[in-house]
C-alpha positions as CSV (number, residue, x, y, z in Angstrom):
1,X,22.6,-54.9,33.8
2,X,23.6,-53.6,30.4
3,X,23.5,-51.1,28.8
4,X,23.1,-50.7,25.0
5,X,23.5,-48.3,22.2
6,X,20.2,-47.1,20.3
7,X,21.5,-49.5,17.3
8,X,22.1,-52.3,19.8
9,X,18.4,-52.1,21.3
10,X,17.0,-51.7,17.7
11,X,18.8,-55.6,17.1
12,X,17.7,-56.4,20.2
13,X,14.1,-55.7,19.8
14,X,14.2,-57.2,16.2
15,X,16.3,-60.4,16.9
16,X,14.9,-61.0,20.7
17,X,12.1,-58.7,21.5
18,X,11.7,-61.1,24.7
19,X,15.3,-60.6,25.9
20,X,14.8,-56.7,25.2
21,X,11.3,-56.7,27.2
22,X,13.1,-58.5,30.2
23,X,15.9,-55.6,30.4
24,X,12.9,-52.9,30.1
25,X,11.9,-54.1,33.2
26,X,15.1,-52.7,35.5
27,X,14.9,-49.6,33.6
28,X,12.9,-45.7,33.9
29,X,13.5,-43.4,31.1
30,X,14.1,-45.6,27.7
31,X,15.1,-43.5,25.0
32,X,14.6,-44.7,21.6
33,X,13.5,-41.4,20.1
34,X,14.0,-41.0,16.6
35,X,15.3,-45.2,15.7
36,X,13.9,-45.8,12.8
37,X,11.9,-49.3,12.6
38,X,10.4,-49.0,9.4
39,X,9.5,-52.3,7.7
40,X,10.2,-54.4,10.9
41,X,7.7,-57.1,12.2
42,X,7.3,-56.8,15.9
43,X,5.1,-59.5,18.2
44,X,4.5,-58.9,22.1
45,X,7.2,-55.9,22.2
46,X,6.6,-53.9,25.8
47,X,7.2,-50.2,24.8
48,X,5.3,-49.1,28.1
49,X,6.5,-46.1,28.8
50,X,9.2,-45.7,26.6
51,X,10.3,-42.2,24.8
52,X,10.0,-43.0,20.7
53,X,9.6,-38.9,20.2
54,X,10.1,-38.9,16.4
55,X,11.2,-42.8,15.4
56,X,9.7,-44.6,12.6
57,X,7.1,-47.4,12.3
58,X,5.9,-47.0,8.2
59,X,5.8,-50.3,6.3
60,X,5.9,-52.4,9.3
61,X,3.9,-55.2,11.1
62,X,3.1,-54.3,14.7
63,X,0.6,-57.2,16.8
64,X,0.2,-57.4,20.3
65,X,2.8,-54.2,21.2
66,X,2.7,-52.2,24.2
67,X,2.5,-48.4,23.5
68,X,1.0,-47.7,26.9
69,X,2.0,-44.4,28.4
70,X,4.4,-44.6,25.4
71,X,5.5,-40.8,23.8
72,X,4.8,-41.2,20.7
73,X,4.6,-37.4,19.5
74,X,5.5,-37.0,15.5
75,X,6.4,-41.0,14.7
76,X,5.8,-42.0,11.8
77,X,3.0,-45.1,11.3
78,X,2.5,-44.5,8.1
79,X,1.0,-47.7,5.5
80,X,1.9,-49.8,9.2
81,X,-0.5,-53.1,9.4
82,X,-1.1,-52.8,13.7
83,X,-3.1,-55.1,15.5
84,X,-4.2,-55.5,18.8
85,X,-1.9,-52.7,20.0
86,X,-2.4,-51.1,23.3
87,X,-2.1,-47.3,23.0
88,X,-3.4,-46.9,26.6
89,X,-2.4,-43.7,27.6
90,X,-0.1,-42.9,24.7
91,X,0.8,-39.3,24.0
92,X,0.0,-39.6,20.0
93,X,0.3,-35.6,18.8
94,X,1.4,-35.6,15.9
95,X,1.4,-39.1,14.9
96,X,1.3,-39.8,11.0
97,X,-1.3,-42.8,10.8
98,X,-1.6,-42.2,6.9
99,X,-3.2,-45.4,5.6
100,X,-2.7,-47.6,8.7
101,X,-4.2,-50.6,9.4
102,X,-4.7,-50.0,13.4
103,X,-7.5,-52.7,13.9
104,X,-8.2,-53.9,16.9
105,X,-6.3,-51.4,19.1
106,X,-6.9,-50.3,22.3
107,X,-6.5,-46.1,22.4
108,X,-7.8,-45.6,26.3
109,X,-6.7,-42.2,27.5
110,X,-4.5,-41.6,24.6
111,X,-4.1,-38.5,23.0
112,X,-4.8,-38.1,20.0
113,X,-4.2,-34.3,19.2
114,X,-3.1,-33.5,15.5
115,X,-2.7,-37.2,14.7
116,X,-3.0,-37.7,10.8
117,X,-5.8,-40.4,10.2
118,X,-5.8,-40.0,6.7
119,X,-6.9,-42.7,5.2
120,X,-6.4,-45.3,8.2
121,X,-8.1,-48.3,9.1
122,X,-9.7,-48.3,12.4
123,X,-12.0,-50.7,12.6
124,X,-12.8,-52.6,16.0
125,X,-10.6,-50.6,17.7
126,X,-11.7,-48.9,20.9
127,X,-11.3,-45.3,21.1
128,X,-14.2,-44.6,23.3
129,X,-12.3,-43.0,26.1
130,X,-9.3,-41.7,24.3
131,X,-8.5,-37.8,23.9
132,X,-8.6,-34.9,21.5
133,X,-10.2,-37.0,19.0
134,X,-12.0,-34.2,17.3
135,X,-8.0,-32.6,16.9
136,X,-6.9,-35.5,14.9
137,X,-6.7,-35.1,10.9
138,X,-8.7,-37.6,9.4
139,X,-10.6,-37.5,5.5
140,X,-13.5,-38.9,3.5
141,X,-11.6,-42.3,3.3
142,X,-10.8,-42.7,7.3
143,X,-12.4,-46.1,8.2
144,X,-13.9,-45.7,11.9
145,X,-14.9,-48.7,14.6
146,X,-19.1,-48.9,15.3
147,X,-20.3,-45.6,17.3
148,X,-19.8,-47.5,20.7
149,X,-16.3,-47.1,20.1
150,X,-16.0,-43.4,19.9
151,X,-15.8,-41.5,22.5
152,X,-19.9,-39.9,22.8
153,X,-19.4,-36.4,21.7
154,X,-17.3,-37.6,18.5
155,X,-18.8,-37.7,15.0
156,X,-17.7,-40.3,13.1
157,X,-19.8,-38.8,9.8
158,X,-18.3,-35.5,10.0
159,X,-16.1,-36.1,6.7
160,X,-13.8,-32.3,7.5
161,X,-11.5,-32.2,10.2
162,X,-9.9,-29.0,11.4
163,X,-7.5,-28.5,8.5
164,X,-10.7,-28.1,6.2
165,X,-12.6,-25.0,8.1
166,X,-12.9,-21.5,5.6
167,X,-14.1,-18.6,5.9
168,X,-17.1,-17.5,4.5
169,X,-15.2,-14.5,2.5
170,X,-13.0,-17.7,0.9
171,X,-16.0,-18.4,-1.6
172,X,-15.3,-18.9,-5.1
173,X,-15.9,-16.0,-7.1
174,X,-17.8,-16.6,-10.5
175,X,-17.6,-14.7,-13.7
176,X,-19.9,-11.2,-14.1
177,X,-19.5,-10.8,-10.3
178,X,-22.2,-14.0,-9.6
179,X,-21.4,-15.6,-6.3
């Protein structure tokens, strides 16, 4: 079988995804860490298992990709429309999701550790059984699938993530000493 360059799999995948999926099949230990992708429409891509450490998604249009058992620590998602994605498994830490659209995804066992949610769209998608959940940086403007969705002890209405906890001593401090 071939082998190709980073650049030559990133045509590949654009041009041919299904000629790129059949020579993923032959191969362990794909590295296509830090390839950027931004703006690229992808259809029926199968990035199962596949090392993208660090590459970039933002301003693209993902449907029907395989991320399962993917690592996808630190890439870059950012404004991506997603749909009906499998993130099975995925290894998300650090993801930036910043104004997503990640509808009808699949999220099963993924983890979702220090993921940035701000502002993302995840409605329908199922993230009842994924990981870390209550890790992930989300806001006020995060849109979140129905309750059976969530994994059980998640709360969806809790608006403050990690990043937001203070200490009680971090009070404003008002004028003639008035708390």
């Amino acid at each position: 079988m071939l082998d190709y360059t980073k650049d030559e799999l990133l045509s590949l995948i654009g041009k041919t995804p299904e000629q790129f999926n059949e020579w993923k099949k032959d191969r362990d230990d794909i590295d296509l860490s830090e390839v950027d992708f931004s703006g690229i429409v992808l259809k029926d891509v199968d990035f199962s298992g596949v090392d993208l450490n660090s590459s970039s998604f933002a301003d693209s249009d993902l449907s029907l990709v395989n991320f399962s058992d993917a690592d996808l620590t630190s890439v870059d998602f950012t404004r991506a429309n997603i749909v009906e994605c499998d993130f099975t498994d995925a290894i998300l830490t650090g993801a930036d999701c910043s104004y997503a659209q990640m509808t009808y995804c699949t999220f099963a066992g993924a983890d979702m550790a220090g993921c940035i949610l701000a502002e993302s769209d995840l409605s329908n998608s199922d993230l009842s059984s994924c990981e870390n959940l209550s890790s992930a940086r989300y806001d006020n403007d995060t849109q979140w699938p129905d309750n059976d969705l969530l994994p059980e002890d998640f709360d969806s209405e809790c608006a403050d993530d990690l990043s937001a906890l203070k200490d009680e001593d971090d009070a404003p401090i008002m004028s003639d000493g008035e708390y």
